[in-house]
VOZA-544497 format. One record per residue: x, y, z of N, C-alpha, C in turn; residue in one letter. Coordinates in nm, 3 decimals. Layout:
N
[r [X, Y, Z], [X, Y, Z], [X, Y, Z], a]
...
END
This chain:
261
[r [3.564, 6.752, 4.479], [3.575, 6.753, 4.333], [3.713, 6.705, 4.290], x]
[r [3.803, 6.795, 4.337], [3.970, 6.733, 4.266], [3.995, 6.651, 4.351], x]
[r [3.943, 6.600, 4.472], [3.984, 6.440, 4.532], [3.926, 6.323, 4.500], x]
[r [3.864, 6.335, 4.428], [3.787, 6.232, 4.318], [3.845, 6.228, 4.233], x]
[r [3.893, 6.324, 4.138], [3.970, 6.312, 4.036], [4.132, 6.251, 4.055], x]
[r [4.180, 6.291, 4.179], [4.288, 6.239, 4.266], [4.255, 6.083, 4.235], x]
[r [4.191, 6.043, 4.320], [4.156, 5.866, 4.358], [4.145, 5.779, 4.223], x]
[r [4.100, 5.874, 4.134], [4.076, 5.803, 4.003], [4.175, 5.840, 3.936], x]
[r [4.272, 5.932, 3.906], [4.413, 5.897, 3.833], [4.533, 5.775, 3.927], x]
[r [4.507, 5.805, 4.032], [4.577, 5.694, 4.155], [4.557, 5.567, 4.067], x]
[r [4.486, 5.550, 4.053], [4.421, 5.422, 4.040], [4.485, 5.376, 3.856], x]
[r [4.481, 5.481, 3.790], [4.497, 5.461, 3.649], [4.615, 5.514, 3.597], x]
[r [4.696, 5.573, 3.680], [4.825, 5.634, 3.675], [4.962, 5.578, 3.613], x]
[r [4.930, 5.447, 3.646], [5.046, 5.361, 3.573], [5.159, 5.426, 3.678], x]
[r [5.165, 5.435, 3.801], [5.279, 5.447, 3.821], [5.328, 5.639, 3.871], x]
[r [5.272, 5.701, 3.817], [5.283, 5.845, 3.802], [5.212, 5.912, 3.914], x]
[r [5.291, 5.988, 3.961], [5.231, 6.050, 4.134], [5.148, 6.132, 4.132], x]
[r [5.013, 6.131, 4.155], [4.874, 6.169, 4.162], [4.869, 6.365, 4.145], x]
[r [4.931, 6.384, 4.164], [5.000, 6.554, 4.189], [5.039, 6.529, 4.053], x]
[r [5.146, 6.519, 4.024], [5.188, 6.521, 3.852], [5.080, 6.495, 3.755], x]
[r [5.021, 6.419, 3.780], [4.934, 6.386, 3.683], [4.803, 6.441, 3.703], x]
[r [4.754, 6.518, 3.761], [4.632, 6.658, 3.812], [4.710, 6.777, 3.732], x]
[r [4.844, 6.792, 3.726], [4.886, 6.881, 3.704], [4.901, 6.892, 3.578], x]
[r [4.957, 6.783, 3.485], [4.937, 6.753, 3.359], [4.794, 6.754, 3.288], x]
[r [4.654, 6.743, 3.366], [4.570, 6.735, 3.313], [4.496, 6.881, 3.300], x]
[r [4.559, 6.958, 3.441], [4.538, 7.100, 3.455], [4.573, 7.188, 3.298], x]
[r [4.709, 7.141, 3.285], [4.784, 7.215, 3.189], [4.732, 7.136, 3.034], x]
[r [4.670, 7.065, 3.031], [4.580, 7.047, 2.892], [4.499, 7.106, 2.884], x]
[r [4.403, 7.133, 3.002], [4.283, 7.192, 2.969], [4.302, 7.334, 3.000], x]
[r [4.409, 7.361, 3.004], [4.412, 7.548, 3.001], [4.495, 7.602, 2.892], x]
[r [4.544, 7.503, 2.804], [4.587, 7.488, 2.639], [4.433, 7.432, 2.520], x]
[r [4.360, 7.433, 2.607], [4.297, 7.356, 2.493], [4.241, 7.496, 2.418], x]
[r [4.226, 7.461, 2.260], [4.223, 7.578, 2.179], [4.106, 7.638, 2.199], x]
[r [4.081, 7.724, 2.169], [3.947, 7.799, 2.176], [3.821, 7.755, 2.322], x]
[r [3.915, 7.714, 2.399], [3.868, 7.652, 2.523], [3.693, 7.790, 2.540], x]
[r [3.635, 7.717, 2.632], [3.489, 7.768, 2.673], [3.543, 7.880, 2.797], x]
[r [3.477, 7.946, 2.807], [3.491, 8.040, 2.963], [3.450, 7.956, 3.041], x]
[r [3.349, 7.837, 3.059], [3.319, 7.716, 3.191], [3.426, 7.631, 3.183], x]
[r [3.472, 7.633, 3.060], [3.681, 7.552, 3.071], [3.720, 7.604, 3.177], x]
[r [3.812, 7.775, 3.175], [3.866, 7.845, 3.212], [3.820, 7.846, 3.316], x]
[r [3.705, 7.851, 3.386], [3.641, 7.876, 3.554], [3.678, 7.727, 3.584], x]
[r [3.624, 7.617, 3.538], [3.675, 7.438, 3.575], [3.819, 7.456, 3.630], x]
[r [3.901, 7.515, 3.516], [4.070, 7.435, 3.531], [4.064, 7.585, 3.653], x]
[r [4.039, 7.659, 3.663], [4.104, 7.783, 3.761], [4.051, 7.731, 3.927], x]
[r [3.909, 7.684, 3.914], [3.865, 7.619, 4.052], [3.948, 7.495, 4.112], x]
[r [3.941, 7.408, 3.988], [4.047, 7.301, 3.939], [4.216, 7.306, 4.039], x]
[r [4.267, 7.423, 4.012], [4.380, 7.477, 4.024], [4.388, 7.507, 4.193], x]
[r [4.293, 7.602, 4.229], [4.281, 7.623, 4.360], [4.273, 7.484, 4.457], x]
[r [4.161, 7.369, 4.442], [4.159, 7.270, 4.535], [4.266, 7.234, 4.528], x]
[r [4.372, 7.220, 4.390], [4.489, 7.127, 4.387], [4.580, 7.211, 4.515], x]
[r [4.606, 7.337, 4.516], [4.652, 7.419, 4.576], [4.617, 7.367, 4.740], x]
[r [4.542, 7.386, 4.767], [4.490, 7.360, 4.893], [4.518, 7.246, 4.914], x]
[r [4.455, 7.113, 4.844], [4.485, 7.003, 4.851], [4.648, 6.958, 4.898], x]
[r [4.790, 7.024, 4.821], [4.924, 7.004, 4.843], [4.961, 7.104, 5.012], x]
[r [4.853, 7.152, 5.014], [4.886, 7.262, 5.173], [4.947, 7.377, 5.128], x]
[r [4.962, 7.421, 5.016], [4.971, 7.514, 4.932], [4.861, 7.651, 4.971], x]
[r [4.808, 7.699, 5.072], [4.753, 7.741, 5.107], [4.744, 7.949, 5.058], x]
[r [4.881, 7.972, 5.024], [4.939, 8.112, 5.001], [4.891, 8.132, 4.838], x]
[r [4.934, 7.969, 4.798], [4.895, 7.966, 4.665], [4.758, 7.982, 4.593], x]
[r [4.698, 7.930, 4.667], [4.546, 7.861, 4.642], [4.504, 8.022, 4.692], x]
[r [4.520, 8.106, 4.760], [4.466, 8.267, 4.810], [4.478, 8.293, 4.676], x]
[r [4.586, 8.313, 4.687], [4.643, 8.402, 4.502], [4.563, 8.397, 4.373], x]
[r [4.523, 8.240, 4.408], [4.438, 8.232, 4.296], [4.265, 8.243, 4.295], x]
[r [4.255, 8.228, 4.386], [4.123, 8.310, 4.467], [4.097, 8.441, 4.405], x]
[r [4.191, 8.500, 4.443], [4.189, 8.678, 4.494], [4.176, 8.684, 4.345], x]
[r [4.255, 8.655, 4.233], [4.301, 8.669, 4.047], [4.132, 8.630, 4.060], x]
[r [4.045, 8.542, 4.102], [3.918, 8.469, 4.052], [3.805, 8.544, 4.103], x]
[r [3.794, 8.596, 4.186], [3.677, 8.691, 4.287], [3.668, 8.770, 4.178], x]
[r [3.546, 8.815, 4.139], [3.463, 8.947, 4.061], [3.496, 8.882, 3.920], x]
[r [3.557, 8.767, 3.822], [3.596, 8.766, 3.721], [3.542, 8.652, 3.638], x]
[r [3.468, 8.545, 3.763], [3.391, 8.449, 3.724], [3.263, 8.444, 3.767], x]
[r [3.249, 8.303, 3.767], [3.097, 8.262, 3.820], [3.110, 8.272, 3.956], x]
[r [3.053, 8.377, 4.044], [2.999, 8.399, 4.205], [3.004, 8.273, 4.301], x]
[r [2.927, 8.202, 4.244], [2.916, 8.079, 4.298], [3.027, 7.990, 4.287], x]
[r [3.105, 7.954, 4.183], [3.221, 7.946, 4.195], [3.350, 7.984, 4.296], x]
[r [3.283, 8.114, 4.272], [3.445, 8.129, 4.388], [3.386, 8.093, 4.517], x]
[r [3.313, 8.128, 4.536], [3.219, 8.090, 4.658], [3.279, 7.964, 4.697], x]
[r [3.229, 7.857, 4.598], [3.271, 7.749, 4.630], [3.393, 7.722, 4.678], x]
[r [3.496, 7.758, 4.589], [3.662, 7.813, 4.612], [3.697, 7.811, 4.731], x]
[r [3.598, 7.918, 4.777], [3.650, 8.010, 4.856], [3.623, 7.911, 4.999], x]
[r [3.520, 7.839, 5.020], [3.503, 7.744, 5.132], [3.578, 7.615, 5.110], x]
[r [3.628, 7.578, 5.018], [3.744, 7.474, 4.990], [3.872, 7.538, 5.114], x]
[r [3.904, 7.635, 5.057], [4.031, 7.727, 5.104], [3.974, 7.694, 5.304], x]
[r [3.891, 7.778, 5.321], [3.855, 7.834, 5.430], [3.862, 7.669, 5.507], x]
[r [3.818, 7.583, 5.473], [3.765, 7.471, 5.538], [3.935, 7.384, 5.578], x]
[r [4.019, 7.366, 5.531], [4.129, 7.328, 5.532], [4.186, 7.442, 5.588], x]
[r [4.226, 7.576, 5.589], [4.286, 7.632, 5.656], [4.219, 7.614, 5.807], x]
[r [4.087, 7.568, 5.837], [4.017, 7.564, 5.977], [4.070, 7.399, 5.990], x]
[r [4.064, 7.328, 5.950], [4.091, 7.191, 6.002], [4.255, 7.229, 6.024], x]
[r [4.330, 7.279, 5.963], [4.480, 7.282, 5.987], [4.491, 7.338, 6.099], x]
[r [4.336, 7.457, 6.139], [4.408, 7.572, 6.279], [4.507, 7.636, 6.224], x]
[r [4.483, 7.646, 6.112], [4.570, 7.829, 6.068], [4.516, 7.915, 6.026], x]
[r [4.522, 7.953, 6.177], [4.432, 8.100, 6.167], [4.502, 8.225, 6.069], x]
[r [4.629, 8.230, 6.088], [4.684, 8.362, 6.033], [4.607, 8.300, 5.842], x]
[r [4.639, 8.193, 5.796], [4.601, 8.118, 5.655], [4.424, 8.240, 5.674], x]
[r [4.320, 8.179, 5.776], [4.194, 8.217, 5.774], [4.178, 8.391, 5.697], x]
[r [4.245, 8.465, 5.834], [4.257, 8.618, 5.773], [4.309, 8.625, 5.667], x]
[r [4.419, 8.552, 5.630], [4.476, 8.643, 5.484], [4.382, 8.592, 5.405], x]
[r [4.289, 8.484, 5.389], [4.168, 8.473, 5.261], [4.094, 8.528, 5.262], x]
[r [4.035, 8.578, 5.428], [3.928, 8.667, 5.401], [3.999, 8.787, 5.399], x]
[r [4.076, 8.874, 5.425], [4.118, 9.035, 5.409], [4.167, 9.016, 5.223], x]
[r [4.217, 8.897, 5.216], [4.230, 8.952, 5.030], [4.111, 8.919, 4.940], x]
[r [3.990, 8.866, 4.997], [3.839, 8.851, 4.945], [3.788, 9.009, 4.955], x]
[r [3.818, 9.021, 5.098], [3.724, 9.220, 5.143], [3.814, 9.305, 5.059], x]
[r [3.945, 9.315, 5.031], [4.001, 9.389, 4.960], [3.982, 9.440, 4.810], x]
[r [3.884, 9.358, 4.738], [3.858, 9.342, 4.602], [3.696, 9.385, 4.603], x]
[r [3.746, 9.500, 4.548], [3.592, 9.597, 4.511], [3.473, 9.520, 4.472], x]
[r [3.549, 9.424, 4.403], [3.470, 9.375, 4.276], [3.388, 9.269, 4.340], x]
[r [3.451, 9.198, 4.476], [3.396, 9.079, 4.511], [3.240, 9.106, 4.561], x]
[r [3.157, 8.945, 4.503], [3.006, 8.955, 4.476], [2.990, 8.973, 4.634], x]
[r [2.871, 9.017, 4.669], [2.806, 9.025, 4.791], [2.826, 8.906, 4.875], x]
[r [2.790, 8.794, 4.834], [2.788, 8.617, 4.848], [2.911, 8.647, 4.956], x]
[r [2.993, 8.598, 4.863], [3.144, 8.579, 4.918], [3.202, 8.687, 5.030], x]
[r [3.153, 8.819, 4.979], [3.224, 8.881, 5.078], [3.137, 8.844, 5.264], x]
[r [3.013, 8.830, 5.233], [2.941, 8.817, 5.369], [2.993, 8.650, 5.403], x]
[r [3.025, 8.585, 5.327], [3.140, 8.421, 5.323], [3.223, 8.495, 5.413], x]
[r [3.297, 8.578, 5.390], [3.447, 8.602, 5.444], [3.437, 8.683, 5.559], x]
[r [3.336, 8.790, 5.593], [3.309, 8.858, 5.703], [3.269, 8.729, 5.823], x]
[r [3.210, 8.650, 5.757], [3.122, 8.553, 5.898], [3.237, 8.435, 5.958], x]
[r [3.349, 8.399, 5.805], [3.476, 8.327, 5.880], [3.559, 8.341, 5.961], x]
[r [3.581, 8.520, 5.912], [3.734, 8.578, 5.983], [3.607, 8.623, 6.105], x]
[r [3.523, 8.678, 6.150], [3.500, 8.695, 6.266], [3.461, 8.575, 6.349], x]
[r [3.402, 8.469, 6.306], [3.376, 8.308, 6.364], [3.506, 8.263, 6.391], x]
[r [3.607, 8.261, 6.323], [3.744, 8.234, 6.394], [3.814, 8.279, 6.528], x]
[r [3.726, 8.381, 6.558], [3.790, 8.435, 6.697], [3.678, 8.419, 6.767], x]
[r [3.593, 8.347, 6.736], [3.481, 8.323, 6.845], [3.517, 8.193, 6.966], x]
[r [3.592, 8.098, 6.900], [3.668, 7.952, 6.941], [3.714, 8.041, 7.130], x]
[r [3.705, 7.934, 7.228], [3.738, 7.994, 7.283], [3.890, 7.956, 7.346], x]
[r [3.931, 8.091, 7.412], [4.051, 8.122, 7.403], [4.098, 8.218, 7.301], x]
[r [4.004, 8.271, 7.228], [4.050, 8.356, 7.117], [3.972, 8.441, 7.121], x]
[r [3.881, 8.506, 7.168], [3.809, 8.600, 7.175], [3.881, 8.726, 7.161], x]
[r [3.988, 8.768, 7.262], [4.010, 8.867, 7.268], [4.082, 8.977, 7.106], x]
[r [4.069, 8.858, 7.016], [4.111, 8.920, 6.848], [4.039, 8.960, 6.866], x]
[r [3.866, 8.970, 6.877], [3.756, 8.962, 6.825], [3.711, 9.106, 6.809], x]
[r [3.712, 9.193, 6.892], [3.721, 9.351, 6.835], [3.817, 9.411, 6.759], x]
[r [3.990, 9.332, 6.737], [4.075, 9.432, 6.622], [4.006, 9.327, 6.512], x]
[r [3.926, 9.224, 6.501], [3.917, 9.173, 6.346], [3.805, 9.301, 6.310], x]
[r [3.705, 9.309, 6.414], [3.613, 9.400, 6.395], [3.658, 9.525, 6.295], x]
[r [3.761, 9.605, 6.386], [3.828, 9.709, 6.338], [3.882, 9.709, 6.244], x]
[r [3.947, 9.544, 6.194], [4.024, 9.583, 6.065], [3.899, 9.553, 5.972], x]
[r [3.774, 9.492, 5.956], [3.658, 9.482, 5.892], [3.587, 9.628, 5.823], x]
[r [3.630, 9.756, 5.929], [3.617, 9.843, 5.903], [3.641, 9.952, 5.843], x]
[r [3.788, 9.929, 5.873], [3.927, 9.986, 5.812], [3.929, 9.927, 5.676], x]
[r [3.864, 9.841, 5.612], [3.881, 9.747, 5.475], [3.737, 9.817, 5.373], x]
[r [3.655, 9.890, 5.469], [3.549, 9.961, 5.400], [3.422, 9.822, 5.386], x]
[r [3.435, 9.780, 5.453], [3.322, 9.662, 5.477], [3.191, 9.734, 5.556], x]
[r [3.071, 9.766, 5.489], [2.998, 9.838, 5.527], [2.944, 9.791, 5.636], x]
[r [2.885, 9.892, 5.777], [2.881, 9.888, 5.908], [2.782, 9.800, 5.889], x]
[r [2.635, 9.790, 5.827], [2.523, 9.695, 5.856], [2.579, 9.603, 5.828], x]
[r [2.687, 9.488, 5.720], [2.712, 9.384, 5.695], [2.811, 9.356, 5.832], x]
[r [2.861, 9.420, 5.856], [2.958, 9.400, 6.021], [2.875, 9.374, 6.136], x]
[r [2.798, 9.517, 6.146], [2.664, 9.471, 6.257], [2.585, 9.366, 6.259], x]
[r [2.564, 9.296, 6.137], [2.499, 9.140, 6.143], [2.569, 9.051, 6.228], x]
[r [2.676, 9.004, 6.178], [2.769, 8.941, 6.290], [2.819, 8.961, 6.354], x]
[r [2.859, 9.064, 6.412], [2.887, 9.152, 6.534], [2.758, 9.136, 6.607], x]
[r [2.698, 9.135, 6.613], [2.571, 9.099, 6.708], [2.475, 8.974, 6.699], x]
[r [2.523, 8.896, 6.622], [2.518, 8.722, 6.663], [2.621, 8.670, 6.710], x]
[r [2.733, 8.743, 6.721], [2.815, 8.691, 6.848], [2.869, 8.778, 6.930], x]
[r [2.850, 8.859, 6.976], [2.843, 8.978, 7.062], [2.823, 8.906, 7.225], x]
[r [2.703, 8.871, 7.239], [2.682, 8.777, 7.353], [2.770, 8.660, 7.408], x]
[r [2.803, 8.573, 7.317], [2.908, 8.443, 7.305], [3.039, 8.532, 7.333], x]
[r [3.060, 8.608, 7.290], [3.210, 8.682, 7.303], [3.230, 8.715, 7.444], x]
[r [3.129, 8.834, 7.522], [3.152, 8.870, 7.589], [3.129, 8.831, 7.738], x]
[r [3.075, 8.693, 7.728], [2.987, 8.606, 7.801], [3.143, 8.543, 7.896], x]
[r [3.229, 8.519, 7.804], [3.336, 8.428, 7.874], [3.488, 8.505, 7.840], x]
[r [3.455, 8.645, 7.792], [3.586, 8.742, 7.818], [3.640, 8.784, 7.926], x]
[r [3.777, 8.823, 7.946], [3.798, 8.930, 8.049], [3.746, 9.062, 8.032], x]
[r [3.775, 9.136, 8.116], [3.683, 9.235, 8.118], [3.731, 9.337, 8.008], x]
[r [3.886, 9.360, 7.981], [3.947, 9.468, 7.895], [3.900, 9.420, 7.744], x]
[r [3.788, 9.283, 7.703], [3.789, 9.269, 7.640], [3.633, 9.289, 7.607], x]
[r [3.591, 9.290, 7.692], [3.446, 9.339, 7.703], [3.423, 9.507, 7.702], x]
[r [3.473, 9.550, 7.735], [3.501, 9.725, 7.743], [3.574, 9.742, 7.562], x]
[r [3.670, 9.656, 7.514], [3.656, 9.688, 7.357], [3.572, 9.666, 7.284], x]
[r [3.481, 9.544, 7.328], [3.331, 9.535, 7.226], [3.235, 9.641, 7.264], x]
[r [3.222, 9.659, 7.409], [3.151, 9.798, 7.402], [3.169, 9.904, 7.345], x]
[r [3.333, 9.945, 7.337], [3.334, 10.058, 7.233], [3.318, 10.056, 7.079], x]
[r [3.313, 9.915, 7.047], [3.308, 9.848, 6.937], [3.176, 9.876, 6.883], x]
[r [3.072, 9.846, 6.987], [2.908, 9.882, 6.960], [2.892, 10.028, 6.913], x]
[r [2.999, 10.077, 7.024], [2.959, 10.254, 7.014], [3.026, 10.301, 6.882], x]
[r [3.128, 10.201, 6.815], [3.151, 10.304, 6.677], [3.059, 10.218, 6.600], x]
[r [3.001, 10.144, 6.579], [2.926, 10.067, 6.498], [2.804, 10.192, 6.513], x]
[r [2.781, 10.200, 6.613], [2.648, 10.300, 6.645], [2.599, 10.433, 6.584], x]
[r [2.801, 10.456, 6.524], [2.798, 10.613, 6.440], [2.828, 10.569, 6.392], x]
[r [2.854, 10.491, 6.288], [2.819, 10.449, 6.154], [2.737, 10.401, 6.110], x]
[r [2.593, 10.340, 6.149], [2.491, 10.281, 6.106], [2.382, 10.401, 6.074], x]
[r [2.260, 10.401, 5.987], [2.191, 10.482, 5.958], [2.041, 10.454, 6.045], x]
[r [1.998, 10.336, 6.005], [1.878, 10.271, 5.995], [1.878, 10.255, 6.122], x]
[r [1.751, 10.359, 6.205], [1.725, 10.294, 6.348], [1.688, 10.180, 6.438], x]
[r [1.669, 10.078, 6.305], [1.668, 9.954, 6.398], [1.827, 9.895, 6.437], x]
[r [1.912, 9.950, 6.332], [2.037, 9.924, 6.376], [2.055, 9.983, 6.472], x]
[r [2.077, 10.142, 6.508], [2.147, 10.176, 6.600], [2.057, 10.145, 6.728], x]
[r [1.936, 10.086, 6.739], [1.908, 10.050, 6.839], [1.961, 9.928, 6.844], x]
[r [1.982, 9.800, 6.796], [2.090, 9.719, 6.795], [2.190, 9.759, 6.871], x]
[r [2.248, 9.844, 6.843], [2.387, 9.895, 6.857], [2.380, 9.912, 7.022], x]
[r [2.310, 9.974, 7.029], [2.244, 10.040, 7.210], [2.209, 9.931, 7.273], x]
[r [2.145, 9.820, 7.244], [2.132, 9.753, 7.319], [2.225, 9.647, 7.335], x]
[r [2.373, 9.647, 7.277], [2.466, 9.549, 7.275], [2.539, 9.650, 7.389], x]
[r [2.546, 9.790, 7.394], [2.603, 9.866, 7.476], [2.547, 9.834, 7.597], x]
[r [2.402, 9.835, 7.644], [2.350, 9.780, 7.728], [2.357, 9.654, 7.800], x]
[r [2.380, 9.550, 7.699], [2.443, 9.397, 7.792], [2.578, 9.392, 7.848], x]
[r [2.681, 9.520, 7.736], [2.843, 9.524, 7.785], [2.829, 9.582, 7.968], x]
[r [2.767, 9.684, 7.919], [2.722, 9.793, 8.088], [2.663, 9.672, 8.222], x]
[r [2.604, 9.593, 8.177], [2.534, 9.510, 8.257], [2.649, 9.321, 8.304], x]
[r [2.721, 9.324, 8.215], [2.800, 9.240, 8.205], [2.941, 9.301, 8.295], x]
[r [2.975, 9.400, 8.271], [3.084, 9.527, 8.385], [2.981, 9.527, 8.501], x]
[r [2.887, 9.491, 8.528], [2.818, 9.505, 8.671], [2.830, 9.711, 8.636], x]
[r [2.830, 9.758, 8.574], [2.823, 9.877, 8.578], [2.686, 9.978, 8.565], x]
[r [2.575, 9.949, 8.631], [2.463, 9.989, 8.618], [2.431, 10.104, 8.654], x]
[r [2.490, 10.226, 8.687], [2.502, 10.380, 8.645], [2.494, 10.376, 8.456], x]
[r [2.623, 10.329, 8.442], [2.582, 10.374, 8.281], [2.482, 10.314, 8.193], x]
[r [2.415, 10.184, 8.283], [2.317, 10.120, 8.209], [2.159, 10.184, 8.243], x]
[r [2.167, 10.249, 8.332], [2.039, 10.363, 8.366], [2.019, 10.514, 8.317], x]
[r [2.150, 10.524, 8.302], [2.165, 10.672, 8.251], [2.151, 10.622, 8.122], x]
[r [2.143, 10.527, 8.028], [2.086, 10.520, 7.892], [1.950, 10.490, 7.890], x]
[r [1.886, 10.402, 8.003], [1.750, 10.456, 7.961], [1.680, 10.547, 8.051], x]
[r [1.762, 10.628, 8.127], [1.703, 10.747, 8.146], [1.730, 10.863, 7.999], x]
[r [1.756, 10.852, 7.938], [1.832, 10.887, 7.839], [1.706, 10.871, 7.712], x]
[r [1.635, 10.759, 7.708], [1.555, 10.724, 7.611], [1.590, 10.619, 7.544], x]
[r [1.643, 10.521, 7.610], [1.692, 10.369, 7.547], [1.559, 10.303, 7.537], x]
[r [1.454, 10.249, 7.410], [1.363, 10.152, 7.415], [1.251, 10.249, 7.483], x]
[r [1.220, 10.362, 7.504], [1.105, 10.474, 7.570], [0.988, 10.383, 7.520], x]
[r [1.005, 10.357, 7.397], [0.859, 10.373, 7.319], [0.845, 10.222, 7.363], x]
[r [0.901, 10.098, 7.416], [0.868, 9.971, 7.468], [0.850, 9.945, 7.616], x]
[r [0.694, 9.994, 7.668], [0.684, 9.986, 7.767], [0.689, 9.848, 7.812], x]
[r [0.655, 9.754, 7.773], [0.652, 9.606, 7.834], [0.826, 9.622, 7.883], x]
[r [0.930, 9.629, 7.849], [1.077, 9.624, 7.821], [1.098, 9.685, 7.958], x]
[r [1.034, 9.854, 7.948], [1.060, 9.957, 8.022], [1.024, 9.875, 8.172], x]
[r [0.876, 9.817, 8.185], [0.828, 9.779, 8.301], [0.928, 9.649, 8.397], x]
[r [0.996, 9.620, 8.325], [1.032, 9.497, 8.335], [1.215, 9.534, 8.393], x]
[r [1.271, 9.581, 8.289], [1.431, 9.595, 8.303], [1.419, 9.698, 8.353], x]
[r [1.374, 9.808, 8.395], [1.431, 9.932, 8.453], [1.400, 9.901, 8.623], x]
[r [1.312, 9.885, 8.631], [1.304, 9.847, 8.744], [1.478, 9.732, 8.821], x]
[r [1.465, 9.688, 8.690], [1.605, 9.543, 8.763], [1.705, 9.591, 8.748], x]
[r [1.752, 9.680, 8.657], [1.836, 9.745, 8.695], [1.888, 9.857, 8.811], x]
[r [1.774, 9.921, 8.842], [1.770, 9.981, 8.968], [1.808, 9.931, 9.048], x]
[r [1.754, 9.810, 9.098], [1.767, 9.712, 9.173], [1.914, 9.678, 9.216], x]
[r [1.989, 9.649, 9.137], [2.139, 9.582, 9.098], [2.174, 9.721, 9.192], x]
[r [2.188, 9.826, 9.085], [2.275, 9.915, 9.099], [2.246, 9.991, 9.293], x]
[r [2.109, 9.949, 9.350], [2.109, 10.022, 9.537], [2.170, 9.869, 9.561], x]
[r [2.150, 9.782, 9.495], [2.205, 9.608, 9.589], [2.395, 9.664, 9.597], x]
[r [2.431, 9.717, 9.469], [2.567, 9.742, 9.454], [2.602, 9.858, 9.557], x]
[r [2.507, 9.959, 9.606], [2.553, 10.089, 9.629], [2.505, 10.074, 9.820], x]
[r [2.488, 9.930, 9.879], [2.414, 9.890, 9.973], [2.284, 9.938, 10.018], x]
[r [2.207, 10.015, 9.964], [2.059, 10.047, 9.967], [1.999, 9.937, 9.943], x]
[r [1.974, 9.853, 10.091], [1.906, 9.695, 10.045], [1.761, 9.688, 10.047], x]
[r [1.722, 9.787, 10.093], [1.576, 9.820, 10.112], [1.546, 9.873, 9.997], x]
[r [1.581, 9.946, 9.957], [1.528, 10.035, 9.808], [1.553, 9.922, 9.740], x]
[r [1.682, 9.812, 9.694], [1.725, 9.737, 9.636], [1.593, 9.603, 9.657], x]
[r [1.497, 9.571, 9.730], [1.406, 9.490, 9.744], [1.295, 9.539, 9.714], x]
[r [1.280, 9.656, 9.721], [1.163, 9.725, 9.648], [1.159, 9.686, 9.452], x]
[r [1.234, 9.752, 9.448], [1.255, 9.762, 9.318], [1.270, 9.588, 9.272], x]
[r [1.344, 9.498, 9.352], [1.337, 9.339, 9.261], [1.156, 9.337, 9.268], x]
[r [1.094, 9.343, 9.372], [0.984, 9.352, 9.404], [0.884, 9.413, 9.234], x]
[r [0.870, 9.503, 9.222], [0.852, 9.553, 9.117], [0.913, 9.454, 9.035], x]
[r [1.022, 9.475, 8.990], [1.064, 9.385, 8.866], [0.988, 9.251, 8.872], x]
[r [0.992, 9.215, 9.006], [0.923, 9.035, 8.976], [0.787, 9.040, 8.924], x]
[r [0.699, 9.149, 9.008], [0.571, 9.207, 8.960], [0.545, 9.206, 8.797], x]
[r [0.649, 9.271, 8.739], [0.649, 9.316, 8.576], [0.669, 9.171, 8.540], x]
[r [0.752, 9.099, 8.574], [0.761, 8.997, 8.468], [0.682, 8.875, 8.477], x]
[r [0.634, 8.919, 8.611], [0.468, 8.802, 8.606], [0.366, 8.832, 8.533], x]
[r [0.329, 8.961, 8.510], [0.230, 8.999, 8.438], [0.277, 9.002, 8.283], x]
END
């Protein structure tokens, strides 16, 4: 939007540096008398790309954060992926968090945007080599009063990707990560969510004591196809781990059984 308007004062400028003259046109239309409230949302969106546009990035937040809950939703929305999209092509990450923690910070901000800003600041530490943010963004998501089901959505579309190519101290924080997600969620399809992200961490640690003692426990009881299939393979793992190679061939035995049928 304002790089169009850029290219076309360039062009008609007479001379006058493309920035000055955005800026001059800014400051007419936020004087104009009895201006419209779609004025006031124009020149304020207006204001932000210019912001972003100069790498003005601290600036362009500021005016974000003043715009969240006060206009058109969609608007900031829009805004708000202007901001986000240039702070990701720059690779400034610290730029990423401070737009989304001063988006989650504002009571007021529409649903839209805030699930905008939960899916950036946690997709930013998905890149790899960066994973290991990926449970304190969690935590500070939490700490910001960002309710557990809107966290648990993306927390468990990348839960797998995270922990797939972590070290291990970083896999043992998403597991505990599951387990406070787990007491804070209500709705039992969540906290079975929750259990079964605990279940791939346990299985990913090669740690299959604690991944049996949950469904000895009653992990998935009521899904026998599941039951027939993984309990058995986990057994398996855990006599292959404990050298019981005979019991440990029984049981793949079984498992292969279950998942042919």
């Amino acid at each position: 939007m304002i790089d169009r308007l850029y290219e076309h004062l360039v062009q008609c400028g007479r001379g006058l540096p493309a920035r000055e003259l955005v800026e001059q046109v800014l400051e007419r239309m936020q004087t104009v008398p009895g201006g419209s409230p779609e004025l006031a949302e124009l020149t304020t969106v207006y204001r932000i790309e210019l912001d972003t546009l100069r790498g003005n990035l601290p600036g362009a937040i500021e005016h974000l954060t003043a715009f969240v809950g006060k206009g058109n939703p969609r608007a900031a929305q829009y805004a708000f992926g202007v901001i986000a999209r240039r702070a990701q092509e720059r690779e400034d990450r610290a730029a990423v968090a401070s737009l989304c923690m001063a988006v989650l910070s504002k009571p007021d901000a529409p649903e839209g945007i805030r699930k905008a800003a939960v899916a950036t600041y946690c997709g930013d530490a998905t890149d790899a080599g960066h994973s290991a943010k990926y449970p304190g963004r969690i935590a500070k998501l939490i700490e910001a009063g960002v309710p557990a089901p809107v966290i648990l959505a993306r927390f468990a579309r990348d839960f797998r990707g995270v922990i797939s190519s972590a070290e291990e101290d970083v896999v043992r924080a998403m597991l505990d990560t599951a387990q406070r997600l787990e007491q804070q969620v209500d709705a039992p399809k969540d906290k079975d969510t929750c259990l079964g992200l605990v279940l791939d961490a346990h299985t990913t640690l090669e740690d299959y004591k604690s991944a049996i003692a949950m469904v000895d426990q009653g992990f998935r009881k009521e899904d026998a196809e599941w039951q027939a299939v993984m309990v058995p393979k986990l057994r398996a793992h855990l006599a292959l781990a404990e050298d019981r190679t005979e019991e440990a061939i029984g049981y793949f035995r079984e498992f292969m059984r279950a998942a042919a049928a």
